[in-house]
C-alpha positions in Angstrom: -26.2 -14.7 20.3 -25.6 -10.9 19.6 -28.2 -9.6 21.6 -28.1 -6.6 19.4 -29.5 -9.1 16.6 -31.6 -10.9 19.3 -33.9 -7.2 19.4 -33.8 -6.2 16.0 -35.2 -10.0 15.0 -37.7 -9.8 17.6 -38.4 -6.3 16.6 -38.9 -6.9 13.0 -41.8 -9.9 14.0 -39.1 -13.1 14.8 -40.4 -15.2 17.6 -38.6 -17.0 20.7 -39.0 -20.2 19.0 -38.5 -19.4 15.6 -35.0 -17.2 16.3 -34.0 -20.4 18.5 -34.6 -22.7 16.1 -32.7 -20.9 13.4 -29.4 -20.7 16.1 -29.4 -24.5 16.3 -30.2 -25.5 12.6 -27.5 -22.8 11.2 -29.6 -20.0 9.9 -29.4 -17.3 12.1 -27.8 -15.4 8.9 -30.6 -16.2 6.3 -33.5 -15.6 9.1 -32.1 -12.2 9.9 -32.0 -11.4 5.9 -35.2 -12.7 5.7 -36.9 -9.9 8.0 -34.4 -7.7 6.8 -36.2 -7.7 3.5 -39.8 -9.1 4.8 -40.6 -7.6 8.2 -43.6 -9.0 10.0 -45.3 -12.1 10.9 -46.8 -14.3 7.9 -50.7 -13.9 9.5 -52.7 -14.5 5.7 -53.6 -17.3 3.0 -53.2 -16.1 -0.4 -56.7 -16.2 -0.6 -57.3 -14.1 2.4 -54.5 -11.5 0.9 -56.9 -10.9 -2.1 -59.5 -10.4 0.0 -58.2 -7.7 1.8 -56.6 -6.4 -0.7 -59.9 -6.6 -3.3 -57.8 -8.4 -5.4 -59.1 -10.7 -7.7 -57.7 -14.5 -6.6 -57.6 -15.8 -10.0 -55.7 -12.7 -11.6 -53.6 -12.7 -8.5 -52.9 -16.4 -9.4 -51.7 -15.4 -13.2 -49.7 -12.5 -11.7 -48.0 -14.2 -9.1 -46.7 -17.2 -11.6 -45.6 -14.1 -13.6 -43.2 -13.1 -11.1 -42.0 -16.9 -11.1 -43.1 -18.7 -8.4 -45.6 -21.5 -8.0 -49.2 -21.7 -6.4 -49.1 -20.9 -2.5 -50.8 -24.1 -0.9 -54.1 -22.7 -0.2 -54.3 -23.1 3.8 -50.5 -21.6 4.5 -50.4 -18.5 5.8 -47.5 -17.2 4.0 -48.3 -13.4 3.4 -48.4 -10.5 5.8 -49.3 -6.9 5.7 -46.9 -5.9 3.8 -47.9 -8.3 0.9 -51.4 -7.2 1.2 -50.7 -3.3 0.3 -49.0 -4.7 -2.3 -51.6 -6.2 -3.9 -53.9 -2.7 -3.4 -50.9 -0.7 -4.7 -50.8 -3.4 -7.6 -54.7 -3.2 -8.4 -54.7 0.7 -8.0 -52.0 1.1 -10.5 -54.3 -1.5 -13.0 -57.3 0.5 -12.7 -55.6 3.7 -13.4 -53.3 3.3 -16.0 -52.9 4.8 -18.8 -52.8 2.0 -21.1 -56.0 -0.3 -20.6 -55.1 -4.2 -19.5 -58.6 -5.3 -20.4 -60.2 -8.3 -19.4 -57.8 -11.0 -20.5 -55.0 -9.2 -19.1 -52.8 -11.0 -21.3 -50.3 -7.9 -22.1 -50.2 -7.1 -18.5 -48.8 -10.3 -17.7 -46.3 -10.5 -19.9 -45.3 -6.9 -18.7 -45.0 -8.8 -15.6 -43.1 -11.2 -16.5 -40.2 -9.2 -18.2 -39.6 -7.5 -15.0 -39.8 -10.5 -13.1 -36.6 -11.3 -14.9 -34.7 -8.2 -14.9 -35.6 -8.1 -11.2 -34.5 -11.9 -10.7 -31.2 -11.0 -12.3 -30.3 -8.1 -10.4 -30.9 -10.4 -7.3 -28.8 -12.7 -8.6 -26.3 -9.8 -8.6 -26.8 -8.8 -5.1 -27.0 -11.8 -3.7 -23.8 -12.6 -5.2 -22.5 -9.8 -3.4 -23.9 -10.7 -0.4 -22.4 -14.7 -0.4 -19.1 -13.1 -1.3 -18.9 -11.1 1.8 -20.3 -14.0 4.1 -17.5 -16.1 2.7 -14.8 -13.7 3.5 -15.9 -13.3 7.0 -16.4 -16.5 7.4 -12.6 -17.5 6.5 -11.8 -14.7 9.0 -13.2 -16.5 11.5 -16.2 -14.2 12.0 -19.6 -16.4 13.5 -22.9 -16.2 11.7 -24.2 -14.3 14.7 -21.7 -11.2 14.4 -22.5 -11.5 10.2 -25.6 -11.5 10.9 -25.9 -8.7 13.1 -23.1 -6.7 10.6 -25.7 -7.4 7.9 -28.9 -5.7 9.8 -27.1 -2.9 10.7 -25.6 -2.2 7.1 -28.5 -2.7 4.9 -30.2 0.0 4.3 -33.0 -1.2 1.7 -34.5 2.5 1.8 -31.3 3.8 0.5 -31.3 0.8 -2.1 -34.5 1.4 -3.4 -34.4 4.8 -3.9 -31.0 3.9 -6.5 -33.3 1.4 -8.1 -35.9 4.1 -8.1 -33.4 6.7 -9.7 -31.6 4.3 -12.0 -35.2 3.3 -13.9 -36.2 6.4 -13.8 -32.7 7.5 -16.2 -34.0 4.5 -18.3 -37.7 5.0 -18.9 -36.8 8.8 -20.0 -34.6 7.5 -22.6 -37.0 4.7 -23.6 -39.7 7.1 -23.9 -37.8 9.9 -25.8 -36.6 7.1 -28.4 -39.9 5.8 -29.0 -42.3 9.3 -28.7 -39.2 10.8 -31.0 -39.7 8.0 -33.6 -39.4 9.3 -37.2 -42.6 6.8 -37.7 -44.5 6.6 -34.9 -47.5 4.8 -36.3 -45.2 1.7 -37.1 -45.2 0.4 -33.5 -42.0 -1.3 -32.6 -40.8 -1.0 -35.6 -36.9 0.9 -35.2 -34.1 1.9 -37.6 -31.3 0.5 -36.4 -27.9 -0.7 -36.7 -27.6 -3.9 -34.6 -23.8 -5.6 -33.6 -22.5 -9.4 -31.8 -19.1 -9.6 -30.6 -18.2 -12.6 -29.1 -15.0 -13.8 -27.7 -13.1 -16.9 -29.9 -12.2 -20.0 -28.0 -14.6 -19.4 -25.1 -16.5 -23.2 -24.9 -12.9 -24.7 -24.7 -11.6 -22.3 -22.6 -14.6 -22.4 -20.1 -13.9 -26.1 -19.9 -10.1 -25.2 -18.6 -10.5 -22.4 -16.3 -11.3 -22.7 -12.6 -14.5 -21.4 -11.6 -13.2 -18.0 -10.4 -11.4 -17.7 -13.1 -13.7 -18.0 -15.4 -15.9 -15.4 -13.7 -12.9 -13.0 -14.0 -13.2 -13.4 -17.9 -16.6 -13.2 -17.9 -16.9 -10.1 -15.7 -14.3 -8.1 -17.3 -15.7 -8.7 -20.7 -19.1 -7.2 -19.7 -16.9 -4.4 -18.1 -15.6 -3.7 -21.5 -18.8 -4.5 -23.8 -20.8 -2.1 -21.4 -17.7 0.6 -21.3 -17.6 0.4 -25.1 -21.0 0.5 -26.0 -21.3 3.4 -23.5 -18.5 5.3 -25.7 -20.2 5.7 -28.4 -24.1 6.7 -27.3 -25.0 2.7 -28.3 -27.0 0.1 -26.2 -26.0 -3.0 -24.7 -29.1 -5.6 -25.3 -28.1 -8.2 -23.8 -24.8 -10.5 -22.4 -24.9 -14.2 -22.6 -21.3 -15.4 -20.9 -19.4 -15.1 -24.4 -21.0 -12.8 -26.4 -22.6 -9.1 -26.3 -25.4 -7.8 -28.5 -25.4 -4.0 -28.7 -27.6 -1.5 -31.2 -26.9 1.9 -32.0 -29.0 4.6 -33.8 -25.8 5.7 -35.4 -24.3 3.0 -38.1 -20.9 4.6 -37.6 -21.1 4.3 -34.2 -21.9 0.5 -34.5 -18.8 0.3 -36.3 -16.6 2.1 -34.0 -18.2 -0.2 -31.2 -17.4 -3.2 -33.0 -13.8 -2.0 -33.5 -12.7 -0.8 -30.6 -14.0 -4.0 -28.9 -12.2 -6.6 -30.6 -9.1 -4.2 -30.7 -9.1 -3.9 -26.6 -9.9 -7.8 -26.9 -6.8 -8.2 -28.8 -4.8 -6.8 -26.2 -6.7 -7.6 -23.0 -4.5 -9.8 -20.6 -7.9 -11.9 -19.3 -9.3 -11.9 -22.7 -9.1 -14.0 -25.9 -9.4 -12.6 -29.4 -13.2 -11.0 -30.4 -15.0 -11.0 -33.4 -17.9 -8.8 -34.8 -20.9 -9.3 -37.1 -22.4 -5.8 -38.1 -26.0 -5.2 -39.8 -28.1 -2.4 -40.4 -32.1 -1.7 -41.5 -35.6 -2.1 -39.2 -36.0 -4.5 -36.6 -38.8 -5.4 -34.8 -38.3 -3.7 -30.9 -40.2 -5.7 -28.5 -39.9 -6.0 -24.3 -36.4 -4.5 -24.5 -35.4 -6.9 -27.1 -34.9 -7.1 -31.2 -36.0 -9.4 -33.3 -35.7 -9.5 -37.4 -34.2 -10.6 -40.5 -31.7 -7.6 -39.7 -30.4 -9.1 -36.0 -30.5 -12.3 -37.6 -27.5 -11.6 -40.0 -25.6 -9.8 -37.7 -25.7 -12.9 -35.1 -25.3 -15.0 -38.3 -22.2 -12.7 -39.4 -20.5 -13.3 -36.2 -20.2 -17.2 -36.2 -18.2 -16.6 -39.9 -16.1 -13.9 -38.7 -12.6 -15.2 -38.3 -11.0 -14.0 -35.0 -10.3 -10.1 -34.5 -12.3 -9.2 -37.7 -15.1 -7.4 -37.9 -17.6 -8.9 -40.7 -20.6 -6.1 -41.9 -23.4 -6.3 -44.5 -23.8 -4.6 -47.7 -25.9 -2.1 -45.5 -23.3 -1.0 -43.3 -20.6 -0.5 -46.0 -23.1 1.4 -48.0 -24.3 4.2 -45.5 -20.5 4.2 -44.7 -18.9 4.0 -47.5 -17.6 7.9 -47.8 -16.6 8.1 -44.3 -12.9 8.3 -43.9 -12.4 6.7 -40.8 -13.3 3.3 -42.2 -11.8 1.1 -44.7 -13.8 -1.7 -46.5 -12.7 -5.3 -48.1 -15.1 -6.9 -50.2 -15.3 -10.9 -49.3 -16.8 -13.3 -51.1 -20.2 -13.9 -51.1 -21.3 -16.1 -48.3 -24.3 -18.3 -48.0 -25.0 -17.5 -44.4 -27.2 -20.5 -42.2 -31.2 -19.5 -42.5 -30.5 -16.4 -44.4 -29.2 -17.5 -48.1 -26.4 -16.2 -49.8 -25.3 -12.6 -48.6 -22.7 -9.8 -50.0 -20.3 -9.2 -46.8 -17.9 -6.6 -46.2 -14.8 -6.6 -43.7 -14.5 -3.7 -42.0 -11.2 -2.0 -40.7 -10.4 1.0 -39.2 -8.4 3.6 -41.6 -5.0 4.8 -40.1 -4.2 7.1 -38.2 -8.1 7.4 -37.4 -8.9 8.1 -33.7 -12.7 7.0 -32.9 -14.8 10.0 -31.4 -18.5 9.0 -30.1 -21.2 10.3 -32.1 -24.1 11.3 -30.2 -27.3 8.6 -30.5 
């Protein structure tokens, strides 16, 4: 073994045993991860951690299934120092802040539990990263030992952390501003928005023909685009699943420049089938970085009718654009939509000669 990566485990809390152990059972490379991320010797129960910590076991219990992972066993000691501060960094920031959890704790939990998932998703991200570079060594006949080592000596989670640190900081200040800004501030969650799908025609089928890189390609360079496009024009990407991008904007025109331009650059996209676009506009219900409502309902609802490279808007959309030069309307007929009833839709193009500038949000 690298005796480079022989110190630095030892260092970090590995023993004798366990790092020779790991060498014959083939997981040199996830050990040295492992106290990469976690340094130190496991030395508590989970009960034990609360204790020191002055952490309540049963709230600990709620929080940690919150973050997605099961009860410890009781008599495993699984958590070290590091875990324990924590816990007292965790119960300091209850007690003072700003918003009072009370003593269900209910809404703190369910806090908890939102960034559990944007957390396990950008994991999923790095770690992706991380198996595609193992794999590449690997084929160049690099040994886990010398990946192993390579890994130690580049990962710098300091550096990481203080991006992560950087990046939520951009997106609280934005958060904040749109909600403290609100024209209405006593109507809690309650926004004025315009609210667009585009998803890409085709794509089951298509996912059942591709090879799995493939497939990945498509998927990736479609969330390069959606995120691109949305970014354009001052909007918000929601949320990506696979196929199909939900995006809101503050600006209705913007919305329909997004929903444009995306199923245009679909159009001509080499890796990409045809898009289509289902546009709607009034209040929706803003909750845990999601929307909810009778207005993202027909806009998802829109979509699924929208014939490929069209752009399908409610009666809403055409009417607070209806004056604006850059757009030109067709009147379809009226549709009974699934769950909604019978709606007035408009199809939406984009006039000629017309060259989409970004509005600001």
């Amino acid at each position: 073994m690298n005796r480079k990566l022989r110190s630095f485990l030892r260092r970090q809390g590995a023993t004798a045993e366990e790092i020779a152990r790991a060498e014959r059972e083939g997981r040199l490379l996830v050990l040295a991860f492992d106290y990469q991320l976690l340094p130190g010797r496991p030395r508590y129960t989970f009960a034990e951690a609360c204790r020191r910590a002055d952490f309540d076991e049963e709230i600990a219990k709620r929080l940690w299934r919150a973050l997605g992972y099961p009860d410890p066993p009781p008599k495993e000691r699984l958590f070290r120092d590091e875990d324990v501060e924590a816990f007292i960094t965790l119960r300091r920031q209850i007690e003072s802040t700003i918003v009072p959890v009370g003593e269900n704790y209910e809404n703190f939990v369910q806090i908890v539990r939102v960034v559990a998932g944007s957390l396990a998703k950008i994991a999923e991200v790095e770690s992706d990263a991380l198996a595609s570079a193992v794999r590449e060594r690997r084929r160049a006949g690099r040994t886990d030992g010398d990946i192993a080592a390579e890994v130690t000596e580049a990962l710098d989670w300091s550096r990481l952390a203080r991006l992560f640190d950087y990046g939520l900081r951009l997106q609280l200040r934005a958060a904040a501003r749109r909600k403290l800004t609100a024209t209405n501030p006593g109507a809690l969650g309650a926004e004025n928005l315009a609210v667009g799908f585009v998803d890409l025609v085709g794509y089951t089928a298509l996912s059942q023909e591709l090879e799995p890189e493939d497939l990945a390609a498509l998927v990736t360079r479609f969330e390069e685009l959606a995120y691109d496009t949305v970014a354009e024009h001052a909007g918000r990407v929601v949320k990506t699943i696979g196929d199909e991008v939900m995006f809101v904007d503050t600006e209705i025109a913007n919305a329909a420049h997004i929903a444009l331009r995306l199923t245009e650059r679909s159009a001509v996209d080499q890796i990409l089938p045809d898009a289509r676009a289902g546009l709607a506009a009034g209040t929706v219900l803003a909750q845990e970085g999601d929307y909810y409502g009778p207005v993202v309902n027909l806009a998802s609802r829109l979509v699924e009718v929208a014939r490929p490279g069209t752009v399908l808007a409610s009666s809403e959309v055409r009417d607070a654009l209806a004056d604006d030069p850059a757009f030109v309307w067709h009147r379809m007929r009226s549709r009974r939509i699934r769950d909604i009833g019978r709606v007035e839709v408009w199809a939406l193009e984009r006039a000629r000669e017309q060259v989409p500038e970004p509005e600001s949000g």
